[in-house]
C-alpha positions as CSV (number, residue, x, y, z in Angstrom):
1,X,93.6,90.0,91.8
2,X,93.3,90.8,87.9
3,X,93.8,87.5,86.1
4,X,97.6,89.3,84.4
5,X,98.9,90.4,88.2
6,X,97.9,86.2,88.7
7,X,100.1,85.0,85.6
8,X,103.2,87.4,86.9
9,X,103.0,86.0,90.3
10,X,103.1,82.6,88.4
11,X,106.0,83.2,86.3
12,X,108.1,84.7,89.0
13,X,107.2,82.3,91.4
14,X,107.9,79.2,89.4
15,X,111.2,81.0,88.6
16,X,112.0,81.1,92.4
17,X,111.4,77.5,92.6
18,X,113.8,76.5,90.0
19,X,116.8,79.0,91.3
20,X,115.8,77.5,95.0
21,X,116.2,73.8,93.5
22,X,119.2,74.4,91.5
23,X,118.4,74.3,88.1
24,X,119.7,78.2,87.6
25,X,122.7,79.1,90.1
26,X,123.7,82.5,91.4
27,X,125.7,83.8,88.1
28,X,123.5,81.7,85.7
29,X,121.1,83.3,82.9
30,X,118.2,82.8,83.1
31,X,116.1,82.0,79.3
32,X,115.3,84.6,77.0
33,X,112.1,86.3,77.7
34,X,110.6,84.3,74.6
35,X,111.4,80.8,75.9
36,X,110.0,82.0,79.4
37,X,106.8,83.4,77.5
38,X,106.6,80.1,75.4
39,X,106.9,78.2,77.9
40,X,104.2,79.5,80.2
41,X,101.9,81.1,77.4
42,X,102.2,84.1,78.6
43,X,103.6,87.5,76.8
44,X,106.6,89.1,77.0
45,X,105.2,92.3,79.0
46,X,104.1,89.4,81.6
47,X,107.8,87.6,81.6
48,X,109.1,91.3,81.8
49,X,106.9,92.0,84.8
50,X,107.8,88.5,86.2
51,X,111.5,89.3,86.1
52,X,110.6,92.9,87.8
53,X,109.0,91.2,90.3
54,X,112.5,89.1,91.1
55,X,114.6,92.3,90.4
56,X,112.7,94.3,93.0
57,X,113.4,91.2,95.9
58,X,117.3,91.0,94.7
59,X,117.3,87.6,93.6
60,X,117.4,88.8,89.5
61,X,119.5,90.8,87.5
62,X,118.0,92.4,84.6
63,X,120.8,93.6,82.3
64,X,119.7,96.0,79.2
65,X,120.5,94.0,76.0
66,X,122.2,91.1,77.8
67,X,119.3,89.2,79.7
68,X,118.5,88.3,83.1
69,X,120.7,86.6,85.6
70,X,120.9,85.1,88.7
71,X,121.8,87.5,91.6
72,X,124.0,86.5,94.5
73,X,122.1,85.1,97.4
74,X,124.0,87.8,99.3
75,X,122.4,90.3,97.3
76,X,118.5,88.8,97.9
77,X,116.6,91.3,99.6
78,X,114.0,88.7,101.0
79,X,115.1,86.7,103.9
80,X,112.5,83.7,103.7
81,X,113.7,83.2,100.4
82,X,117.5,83.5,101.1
83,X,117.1,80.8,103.7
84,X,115.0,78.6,101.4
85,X,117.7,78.4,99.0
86,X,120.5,77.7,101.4
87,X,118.7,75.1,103.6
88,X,117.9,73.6,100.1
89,X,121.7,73.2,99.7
90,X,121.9,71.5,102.7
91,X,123.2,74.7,105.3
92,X,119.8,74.3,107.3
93,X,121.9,74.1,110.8
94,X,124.3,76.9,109.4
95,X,121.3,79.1,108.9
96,X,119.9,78.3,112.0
97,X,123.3,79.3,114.2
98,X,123.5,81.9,112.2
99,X,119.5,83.5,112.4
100,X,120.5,83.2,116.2
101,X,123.5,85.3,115.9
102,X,121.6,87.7,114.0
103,X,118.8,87.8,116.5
104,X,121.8,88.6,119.3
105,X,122.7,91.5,117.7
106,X,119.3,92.6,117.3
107,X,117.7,91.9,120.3
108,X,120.9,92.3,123.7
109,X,120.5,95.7,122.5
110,X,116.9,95.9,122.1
111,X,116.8,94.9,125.5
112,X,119.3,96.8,127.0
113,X,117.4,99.8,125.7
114,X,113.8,98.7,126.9
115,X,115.4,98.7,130.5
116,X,115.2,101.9,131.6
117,X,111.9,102.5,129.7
118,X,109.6,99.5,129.4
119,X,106.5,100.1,131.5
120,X,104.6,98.0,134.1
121,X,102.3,97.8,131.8
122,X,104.7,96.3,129.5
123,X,106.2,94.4,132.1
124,X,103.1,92.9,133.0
125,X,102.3,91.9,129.2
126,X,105.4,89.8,129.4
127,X,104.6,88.6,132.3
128,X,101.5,87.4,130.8
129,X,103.2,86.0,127.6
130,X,105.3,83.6,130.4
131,X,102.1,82.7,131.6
132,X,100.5,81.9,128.3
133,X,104.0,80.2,127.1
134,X,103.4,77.5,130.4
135,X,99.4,77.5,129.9
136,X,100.5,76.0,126.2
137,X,103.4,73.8,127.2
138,X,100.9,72.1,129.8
139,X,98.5,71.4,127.0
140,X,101.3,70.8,124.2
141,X,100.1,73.8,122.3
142,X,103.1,74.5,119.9
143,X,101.3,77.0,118.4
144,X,100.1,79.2,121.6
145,X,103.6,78.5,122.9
146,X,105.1,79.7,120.1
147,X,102.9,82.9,119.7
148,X,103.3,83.9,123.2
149,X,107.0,83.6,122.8
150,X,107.1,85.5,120.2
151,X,104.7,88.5,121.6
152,X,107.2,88.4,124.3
153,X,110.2,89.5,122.3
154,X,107.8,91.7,120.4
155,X,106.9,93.9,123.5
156,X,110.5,94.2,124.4
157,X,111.3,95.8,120.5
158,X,108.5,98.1,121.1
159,X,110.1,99.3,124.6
160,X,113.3,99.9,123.2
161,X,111.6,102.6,121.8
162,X,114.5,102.4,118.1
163,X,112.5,102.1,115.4
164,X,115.7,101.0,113.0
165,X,116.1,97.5,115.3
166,X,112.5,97.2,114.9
167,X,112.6,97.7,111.6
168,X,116.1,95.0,111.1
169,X,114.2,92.3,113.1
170,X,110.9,92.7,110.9
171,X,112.2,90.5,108.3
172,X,113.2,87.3,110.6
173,X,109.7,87.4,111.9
174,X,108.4,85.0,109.6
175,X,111.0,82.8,109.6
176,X,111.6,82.7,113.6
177,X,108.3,81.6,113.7
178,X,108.3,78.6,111.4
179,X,111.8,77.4,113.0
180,X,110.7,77.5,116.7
181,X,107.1,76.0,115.5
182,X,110.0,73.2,115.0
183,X,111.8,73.7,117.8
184,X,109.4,74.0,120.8
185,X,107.9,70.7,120.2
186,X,111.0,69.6,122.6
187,X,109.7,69.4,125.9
188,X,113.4,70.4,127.5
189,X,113.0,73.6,124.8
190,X,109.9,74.9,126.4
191,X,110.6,74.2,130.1
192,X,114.5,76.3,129.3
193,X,112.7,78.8,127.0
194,X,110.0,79.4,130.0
195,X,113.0,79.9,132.7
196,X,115.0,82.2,130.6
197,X,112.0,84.4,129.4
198,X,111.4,84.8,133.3
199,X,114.8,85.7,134.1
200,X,114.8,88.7,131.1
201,X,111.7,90.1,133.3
202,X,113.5,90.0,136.0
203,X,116.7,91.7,134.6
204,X,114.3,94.1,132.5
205,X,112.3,95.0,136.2
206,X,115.8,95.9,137.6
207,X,116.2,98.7,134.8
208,X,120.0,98.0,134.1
209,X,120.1,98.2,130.2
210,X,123.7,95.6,131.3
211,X,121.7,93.0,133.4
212,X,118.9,92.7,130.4
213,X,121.3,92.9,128.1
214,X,123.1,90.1,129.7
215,X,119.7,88.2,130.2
216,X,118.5,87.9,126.4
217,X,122.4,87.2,125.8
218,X,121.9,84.2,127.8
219,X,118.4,82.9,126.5
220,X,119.7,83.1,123.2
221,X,122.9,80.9,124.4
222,X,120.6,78.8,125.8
223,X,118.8,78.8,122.2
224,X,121.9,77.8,120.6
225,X,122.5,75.0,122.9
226,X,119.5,73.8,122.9
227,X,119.6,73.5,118.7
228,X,122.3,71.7,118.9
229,X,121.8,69.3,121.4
230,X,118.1,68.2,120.3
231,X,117.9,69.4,117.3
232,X,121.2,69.5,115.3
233,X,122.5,66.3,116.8
């Protein structure tokens, strides 16, 4: 990385961390490009590029002659970012309920499509993910559990053969995987998780796109309820 791509990644970056903290609110401008450049030593084609950089992800509005503000967190195009700066304002278990109502949407239809096309060779995959999900939770593996778990739903995106749901859930990925890292250190999280992943096989083997679809509804229930009772609580 050329030392100038380093000192825009700086700038924008530092300016994340102040809108994520609260120091610049959704509406707010941010300074001029010469306070910015004074106060990193950097020049204004670098504070330019910076504020690109936060344009491009939604989170900064670059007016022509009026300066830079603070975009709407509606309006932020990245996701790991947007749910920084809310659990920052305390809405952590908000954002959690709803990234699981999100991921319904998603992923009842993803499954309901895989149904009458995911493969035995697909099938047996997430088989093997169960496997691998009760291989870690006997040897409190969080991080083996929670790969498996996420390979899991993985292969069932890839059955549904819809690239657009694929392409929806893509985002969440990253986050997903930090929050159950959090989550499936509860030993009643893993032992419900491993049940319900066994029953979506099941459903998915029957190749009724209504009994899978009902099957990841119900896991993803049993998500919420679980967040709430030993997590949220």
């Amino acid at each position: 990385m050329s030392r100038r791509k380093s000192l825009v990644n700086t700038v924008a970056d530092e300016l994340l961390e102040r809108i994520i903290a609260g120091d610049f609110l959704p509406g707010d401008p941010l300074p001029t490009e010469a306070e910015i450049g004074d106060e990193f030593d950097v020049s204004r084609v670098t504070v330019r590029e910076a504020l690109r950089t936060l344009s491009a992800r939604g989170i900064v509005r670059v007016l022509s002659g009026v300066g830079s503000r603070v975009a709407p967190v509606e309006a932020w195009r990245s996701v790991p970012d947007a749910l920084r700066y809310r659990a920052a304002r305390g809405d952590d278990a908000t954002v959690s309920e709803q990234l699981i109502s999100t991921r319904r949407l998603i992923e009842c239809e993803a499954a309901a499509l895989a149904a009458p096309l995911i493969s035995e060779v697909a099938l047996g995959e997430c088989e093997e993910c169960v496997d691998s999900m009760v291989a870690a939770s006997a040897r409190a593996d969080v991080d083996a559990f929670v790969a498996a778990d996420l390979r899991f739903h993985a292969v069932i995106m890839e059955a549904s053969a819809n690239l657009f749901l694929a392409v929806l859930l893509a985002p969440l990925t990253e986050v997903m995987a930090e929050r159950r890292k959090q989550t499936s250190q509860v030993p009643q999280i893993q032992e419900h998780a491993i049940a319900e992943h066994r029953a979506i096989v099941a459903a998915l083997r029957t190749g009724s796109s209504a009994a899978a679809r009902a099957a990841m509804d119900h896991h993803l229930q049993q998500t919420l309820d679980d967040l709430r009772a030993y997590v949220l609580s």
